[in-house]
FIVOLO-859443 format. One record per residue (C-alpha): x, y, z; residue in three letters. Coordinates in steps of 0.5 Angstrom, whole numbers, padded with zeros to 4 digits, always signed. Example, Ala and Ser with C-alpha at 12.3 -4.5 7.8 and 13.67 -1.06 7.14 Angstrom:
2
+0025-0009+0016Ala+0027-0002+0014Ser
***
This chain:
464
+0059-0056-0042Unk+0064-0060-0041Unk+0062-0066-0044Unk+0059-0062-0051Unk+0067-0060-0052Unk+0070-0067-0050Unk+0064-0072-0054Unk+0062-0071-0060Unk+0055-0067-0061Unk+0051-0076-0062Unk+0055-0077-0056Unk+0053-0072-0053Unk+0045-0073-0055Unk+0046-0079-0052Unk+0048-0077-0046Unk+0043-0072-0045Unk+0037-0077-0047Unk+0039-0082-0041Unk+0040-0076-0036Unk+0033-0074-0039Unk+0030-0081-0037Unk+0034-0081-0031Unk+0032-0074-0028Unk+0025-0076-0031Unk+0024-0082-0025Unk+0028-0077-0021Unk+0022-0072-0021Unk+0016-0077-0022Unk+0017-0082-0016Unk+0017-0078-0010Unk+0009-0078-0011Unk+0010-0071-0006Unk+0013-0074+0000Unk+0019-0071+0001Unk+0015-0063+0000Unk+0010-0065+0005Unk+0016-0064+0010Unk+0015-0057+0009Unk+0007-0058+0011Unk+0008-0062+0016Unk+0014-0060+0021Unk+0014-0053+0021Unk+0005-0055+0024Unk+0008-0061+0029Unk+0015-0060+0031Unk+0014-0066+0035Unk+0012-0071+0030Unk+0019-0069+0026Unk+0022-0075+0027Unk+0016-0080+0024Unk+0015-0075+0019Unk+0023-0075+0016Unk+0023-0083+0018Unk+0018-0084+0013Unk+0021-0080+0008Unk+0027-0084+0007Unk+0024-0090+0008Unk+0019-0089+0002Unk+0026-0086-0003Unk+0029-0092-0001Unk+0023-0096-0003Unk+0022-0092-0010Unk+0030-0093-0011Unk+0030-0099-0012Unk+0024-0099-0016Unk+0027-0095-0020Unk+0034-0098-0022Unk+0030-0104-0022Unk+0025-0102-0028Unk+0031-0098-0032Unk+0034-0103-0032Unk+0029-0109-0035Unk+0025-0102-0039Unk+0033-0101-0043Unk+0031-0105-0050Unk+0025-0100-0049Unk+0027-0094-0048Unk+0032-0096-0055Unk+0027-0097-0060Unk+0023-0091-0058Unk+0028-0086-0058Unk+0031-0088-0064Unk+0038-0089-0061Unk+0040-0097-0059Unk+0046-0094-0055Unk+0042-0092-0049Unk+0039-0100-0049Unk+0047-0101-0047Unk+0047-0096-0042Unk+0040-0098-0038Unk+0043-0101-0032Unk+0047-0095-0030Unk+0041-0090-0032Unk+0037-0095-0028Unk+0043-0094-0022Unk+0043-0086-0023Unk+0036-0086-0022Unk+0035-0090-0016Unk+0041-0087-0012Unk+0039-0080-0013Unk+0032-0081-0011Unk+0035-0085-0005Unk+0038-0080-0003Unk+0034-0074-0004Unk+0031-0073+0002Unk+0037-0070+0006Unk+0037-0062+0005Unk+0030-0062+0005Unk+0030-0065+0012Unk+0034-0060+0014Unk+0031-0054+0011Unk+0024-0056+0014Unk+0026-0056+0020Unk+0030-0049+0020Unk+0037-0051+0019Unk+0038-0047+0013Unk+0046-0047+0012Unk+0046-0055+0013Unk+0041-0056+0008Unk+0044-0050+0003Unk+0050-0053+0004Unk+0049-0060+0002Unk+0046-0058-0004Unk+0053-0055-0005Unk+0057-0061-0004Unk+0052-0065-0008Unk+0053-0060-0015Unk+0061-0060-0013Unk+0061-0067-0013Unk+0057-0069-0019Unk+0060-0064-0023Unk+0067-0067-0020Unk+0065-0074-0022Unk+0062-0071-0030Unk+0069-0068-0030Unk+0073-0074-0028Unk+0069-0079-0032Unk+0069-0075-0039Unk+0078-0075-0037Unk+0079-0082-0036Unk+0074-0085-0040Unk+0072-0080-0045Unk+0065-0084-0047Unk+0058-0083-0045Unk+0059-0090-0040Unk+0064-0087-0037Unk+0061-0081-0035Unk+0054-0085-0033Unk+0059-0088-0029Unk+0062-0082-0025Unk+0055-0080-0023Unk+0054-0086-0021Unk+0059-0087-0016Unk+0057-0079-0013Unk+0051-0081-0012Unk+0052-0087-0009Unk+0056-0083-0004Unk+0051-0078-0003Unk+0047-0084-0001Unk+0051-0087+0004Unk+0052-0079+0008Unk+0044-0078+0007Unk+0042-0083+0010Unk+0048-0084+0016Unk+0046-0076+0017Unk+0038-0077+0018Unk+0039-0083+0022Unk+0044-0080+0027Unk+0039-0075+0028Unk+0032-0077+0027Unk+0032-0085+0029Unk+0028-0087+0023Unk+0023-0090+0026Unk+0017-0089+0023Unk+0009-0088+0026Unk+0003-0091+0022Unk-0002-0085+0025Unk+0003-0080+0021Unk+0005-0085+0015Unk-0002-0085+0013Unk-0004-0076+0015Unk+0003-0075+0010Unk+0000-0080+0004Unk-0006-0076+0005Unk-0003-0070+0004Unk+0002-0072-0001Unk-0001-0078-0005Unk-0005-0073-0009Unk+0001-0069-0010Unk+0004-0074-0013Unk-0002-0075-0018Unk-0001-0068-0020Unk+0007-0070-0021Unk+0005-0075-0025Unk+0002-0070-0030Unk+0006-0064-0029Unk+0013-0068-0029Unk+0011-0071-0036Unk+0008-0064-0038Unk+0015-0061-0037Unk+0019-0066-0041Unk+0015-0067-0046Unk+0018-0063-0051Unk+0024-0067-0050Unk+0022-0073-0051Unk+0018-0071-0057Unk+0025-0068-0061Unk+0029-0074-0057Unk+0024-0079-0061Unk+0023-0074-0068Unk+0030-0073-0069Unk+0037-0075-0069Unk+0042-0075-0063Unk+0047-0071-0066Unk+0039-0065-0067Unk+0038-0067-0060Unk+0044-0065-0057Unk+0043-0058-0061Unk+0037-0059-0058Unk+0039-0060-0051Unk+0044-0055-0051Unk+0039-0050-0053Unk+0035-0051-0048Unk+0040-0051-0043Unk+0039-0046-0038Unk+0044-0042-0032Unk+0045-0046-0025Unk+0043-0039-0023Unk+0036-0041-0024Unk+0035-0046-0020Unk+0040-0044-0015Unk+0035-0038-0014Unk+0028-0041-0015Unk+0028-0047-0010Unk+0030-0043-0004Unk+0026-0037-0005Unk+0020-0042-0007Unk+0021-0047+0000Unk+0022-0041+0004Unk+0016-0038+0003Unk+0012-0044+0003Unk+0015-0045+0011Unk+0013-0037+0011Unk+0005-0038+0009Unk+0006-0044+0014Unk+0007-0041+0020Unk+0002-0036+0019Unk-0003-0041+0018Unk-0001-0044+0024Unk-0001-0036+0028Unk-0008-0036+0025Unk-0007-0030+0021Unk-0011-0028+0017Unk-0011-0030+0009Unk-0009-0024+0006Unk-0003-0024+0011Unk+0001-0028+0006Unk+0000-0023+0000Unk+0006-0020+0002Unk+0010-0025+0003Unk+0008-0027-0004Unk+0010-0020-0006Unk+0018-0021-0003Unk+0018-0027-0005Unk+0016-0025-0014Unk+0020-0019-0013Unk+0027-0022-0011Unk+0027-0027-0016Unk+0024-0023-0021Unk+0029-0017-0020Unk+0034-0023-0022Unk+0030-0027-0028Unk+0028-0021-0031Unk+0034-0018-0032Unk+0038-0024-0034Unk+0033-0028-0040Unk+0035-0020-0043Unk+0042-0021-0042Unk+0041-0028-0045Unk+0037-0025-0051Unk+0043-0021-0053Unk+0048-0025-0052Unk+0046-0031-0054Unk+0051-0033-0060Unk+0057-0032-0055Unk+0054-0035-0049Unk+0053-0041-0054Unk+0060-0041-0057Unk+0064-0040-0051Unk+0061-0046-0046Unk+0059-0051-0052Unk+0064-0049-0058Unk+0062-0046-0065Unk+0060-0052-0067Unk+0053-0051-0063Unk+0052-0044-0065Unk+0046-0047-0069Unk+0042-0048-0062Unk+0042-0039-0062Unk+0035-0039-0063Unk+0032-0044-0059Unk+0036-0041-0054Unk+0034-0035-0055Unk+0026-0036-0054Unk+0028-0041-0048Unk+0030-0034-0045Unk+0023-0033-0044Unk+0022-0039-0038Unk+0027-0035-0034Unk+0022-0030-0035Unk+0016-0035-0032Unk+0020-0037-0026Unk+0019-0031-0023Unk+0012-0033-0020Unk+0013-0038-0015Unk+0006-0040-0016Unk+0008-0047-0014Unk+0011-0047-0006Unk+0004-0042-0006Unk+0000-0048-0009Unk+0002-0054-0004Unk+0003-0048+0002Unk-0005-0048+0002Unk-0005-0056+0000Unk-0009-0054-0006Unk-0008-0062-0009Unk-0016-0062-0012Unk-0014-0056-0016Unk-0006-0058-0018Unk-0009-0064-0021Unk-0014-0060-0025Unk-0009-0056-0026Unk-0004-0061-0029Unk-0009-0066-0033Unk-0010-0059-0036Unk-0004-0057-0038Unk-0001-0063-0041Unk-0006-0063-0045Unk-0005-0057-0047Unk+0002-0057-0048Unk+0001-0064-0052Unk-0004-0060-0057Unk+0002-0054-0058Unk+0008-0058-0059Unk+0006-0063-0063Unk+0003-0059-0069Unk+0009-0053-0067Unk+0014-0059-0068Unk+0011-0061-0074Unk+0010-0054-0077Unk+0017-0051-0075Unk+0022-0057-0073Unk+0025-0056-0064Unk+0024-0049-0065Unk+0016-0050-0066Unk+0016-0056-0060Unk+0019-0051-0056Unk+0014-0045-0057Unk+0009-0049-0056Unk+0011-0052-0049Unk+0013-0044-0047Unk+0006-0042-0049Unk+0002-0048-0045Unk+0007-0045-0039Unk+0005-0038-0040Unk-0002-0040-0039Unk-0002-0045-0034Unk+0002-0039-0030Unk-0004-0034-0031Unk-0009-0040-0028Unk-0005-0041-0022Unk-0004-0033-0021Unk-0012-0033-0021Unk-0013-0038-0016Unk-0006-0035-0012Unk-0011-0028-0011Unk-0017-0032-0009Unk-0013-0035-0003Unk-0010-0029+0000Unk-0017-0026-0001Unk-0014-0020-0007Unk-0016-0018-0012Unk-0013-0018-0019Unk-0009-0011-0020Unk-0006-0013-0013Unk-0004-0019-0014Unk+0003-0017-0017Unk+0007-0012-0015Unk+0006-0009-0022Unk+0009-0002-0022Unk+0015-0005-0019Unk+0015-0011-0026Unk+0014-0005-0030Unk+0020-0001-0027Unk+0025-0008-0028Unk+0022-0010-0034Unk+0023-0003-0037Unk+0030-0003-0034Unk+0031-0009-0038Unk+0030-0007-0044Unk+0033-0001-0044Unk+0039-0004-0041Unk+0039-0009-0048Unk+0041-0003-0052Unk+0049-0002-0049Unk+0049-0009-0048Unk+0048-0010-0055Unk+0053-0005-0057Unk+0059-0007-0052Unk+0058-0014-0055Unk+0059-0013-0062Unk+0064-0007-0062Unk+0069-0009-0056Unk+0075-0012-0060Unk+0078-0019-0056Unk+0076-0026-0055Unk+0069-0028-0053Unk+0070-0028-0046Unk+0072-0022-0046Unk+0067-0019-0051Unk+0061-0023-0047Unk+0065-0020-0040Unk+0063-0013-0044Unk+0057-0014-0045Unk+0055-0016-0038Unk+0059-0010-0035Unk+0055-0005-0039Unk+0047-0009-0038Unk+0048-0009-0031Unk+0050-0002-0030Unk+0045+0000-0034Unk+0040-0004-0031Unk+0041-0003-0024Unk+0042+0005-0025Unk+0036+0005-0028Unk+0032+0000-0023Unk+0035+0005-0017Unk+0033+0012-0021Unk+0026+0009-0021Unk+0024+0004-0015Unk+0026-0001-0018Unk+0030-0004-0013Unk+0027-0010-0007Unk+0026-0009+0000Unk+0032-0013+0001Unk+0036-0009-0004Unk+0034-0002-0001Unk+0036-0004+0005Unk+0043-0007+0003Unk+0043+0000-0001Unk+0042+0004+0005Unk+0046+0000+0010Unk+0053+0001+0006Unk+0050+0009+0006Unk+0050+0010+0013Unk+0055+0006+0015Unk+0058+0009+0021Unk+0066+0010+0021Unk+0069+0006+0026Unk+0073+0009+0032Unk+0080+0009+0032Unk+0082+0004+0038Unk+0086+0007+0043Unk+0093+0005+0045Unk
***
């Protein structure tokens, strides 16, 4: 948000295109070993140290391959792109990639081996930093290379803490007895990865090669999503495959896992729904508050990529790698980014980003609803059972009435847009929660929280 205000939009596109190419790396080449800790810890708490070993082996091997291959691939990465810039600027995409893979397996180490607030707060650290070091390079250089510096050197030092932590604590001494039962699980994994990770970016790389820079960047800024996703989806995703996974290892039955599942579908979408209809509403202020006017042309991009809040909802995945289903997600996968190739093409065509981006959502949608027949299939359900339904019924009717006095706050308060979109949020989420807790709308956890500040007891007075 920053630099859309400090660089301007061709700037700001290239710089979107190297953190695209660098987060691409990032996701693709750790072939699923870093997940396969939440497999294999949780079954065998005496392997663990083996397992984390092999991990950070492994990331610091992909590390430098990375950095390696970005550097020599910038020429290339400049000619298809259609931006001669990012061939200067390989080296330091290369450095960024390699880093952040090196030090990837930190957090999850420790989330898989139950220390929750270490992991969590590693993640904060890491945010904070990077966005320190955006910050600090956008300030002191005020160009793309200063900022891919900036980045660079907060990961070098989440590098160098990663490994000095997961050393002190583990050893790691790697086991070729373990090494081989982790590729086992994770190669196949990393197969999928090689497809889905492809699928999920191919819409930005088919606008990044079909339009200028200063497009991509209303592009990028259109497809821009809140933190809050992120920050909701991969905990609740993560703790639920170590929840299927201890109990598996009670031997419970299949079935046991559905309400798990539910919990787990209920707590997000209780968020992701009521937020893609905010954003919906909002839109036209959101934008021009955190990018500026000048990006207000990315509304109906912005607007129709509200909708993917909506799917991240159903944490399909962490379901799918919980129950090692690795034949089916490679299927699954090889599918969908054929699928997403056959309607963003034509949509891009037909449509210009607009129509790339309906495109890639609609091959999202339909992947989902594979996924949740295979989910009922695991845990022996049958298809009404699956979902929670009235409860996504109730949150989806809250939302759309809750749209209405949003909509009015936002065009009728007077002020500036910080205020009017302050407007806007107080009057969806009154009406929104109102609405959820008149008709049950509201998750188990809500209720509790609910129902524990209703009961509180009134403490006694001490006495002198």
């Amino acid at each position: 948000m920053a630099l859309a205000r400090v660089l301007v939009p061709a700037e700001y596109g290239t710089f979107k295109q190297a953190w695209l190419v660098a987060q691409t790396l990032a996701l693709l080449l750790p072939f699923g070993m870093t997940q396969s800790l939440y497999y294999f810890v949780p079954r065998d708490p005496g392997g663990r140290d083996r397992y984390v070993a092999q991990v950070v082996w492994f990331h610091l091997g992909i590390g430098l391959v990375a950095a390696a291959g970005l550097t020599l691939a910038g020429p290339l990465l400049g000619a298809r792109l259609n931006n001669p810039e990012l061939a200067r600027l390989a080296p330091w995409i290369g450095a960024i990639a390699g880093l952040q893979l090196a030090g990837a397996p930190l957090d999850v180490a420790w989330n898989a081996s139950g220390r929750i607030g270490h992991a969590a707060l590693a993640r904060v650290i890491t945010e904070v930093g990077r966005a320190a070091a955006i910050l600090a390079g956008a300030a002191l250089g005020g160009d793309v290379a200063a900022v891919l510096m900036g980045i660079t050197a907060a990961h070098a030092l989440r590098f160098a803490v990663s490994t000095a932590a997961l050393a002190r604590s583990h050893r790691l001494v790697p086991s070729i007895a373990t090494l081989r039962r982790q590729l086992a699980y994770a190669l196949p994994f990393g197969l999928a990865f090689v497809l889905i990770v492809p699928q999920q970016q191919f819409h930005h790389y088919a606008v990044a090669a079909a339009v200028t820079p200063a497009l991509f960047a209303i592009y990028s800024v259109g497809t821009f999503q809140l933190p809050v996703v992120d920050i909701l989806y991969t905990p609740v995703s993560e703790l639920l495959q170590i929840g299927l996974a201890e109990q598996e290892g009670a031997a419970l039955p299949a079935r046991a896992g559905l309400a798990l599942f539910h919990e787990a579908v209920l707590q997000l979408s209780f968020a992701f729904v009521p937020i893609a209809g905010l954003l919906a509403v909002a839109a036209p202020a959101v934008i021009e508050l955190l990018f500026s006017p000048q990006y207000l042309p990315a509304v109906p991009i912005f607007r129709l990529g509200a909708l993917s809040v909506v799917l991240a909802a159903l944490p399909l995945d962490g379901v799918m790698r919980a129950r090692a289903q690795n034949r089916f997600m490679i299927a699954l996968s090889g599918g969908k980014l054929a699928l997403t190739a056959a309607l963003v093409l034509p949509g891009l065509a037909l449509a210009g980003p607009f129509g790339a981006l309906a495109g890639w959502l609609a091959a999202e949608a339909i992947a989902r609803g594979v996924m949740l027949v295979r989910a009922a299939r695991l845990f022996e359900a049958g298809p009404r059972e699956i979902l929670p339904a009235r409860t996504l019924a109730v949150q989806l009717g809250a939302t759309l009435a809750a749209m209405l006095p949003a909509a009015v706050a936002l065009h009728a308060l007077p002020g500036p847009t910080f205020l009017r979109l302050a407007g806007c949020g107080l009057s969806f989420g009154a009406a929104y929660l109102v609405l959820s807790s008149a008709l049950g709308g509201l998750p188990a956890g809500w209720l509790d929280l609910v129902r524990a500040r209703r009961t509180r007891p009134v403490a006694a007075p001490t006495e002198p």
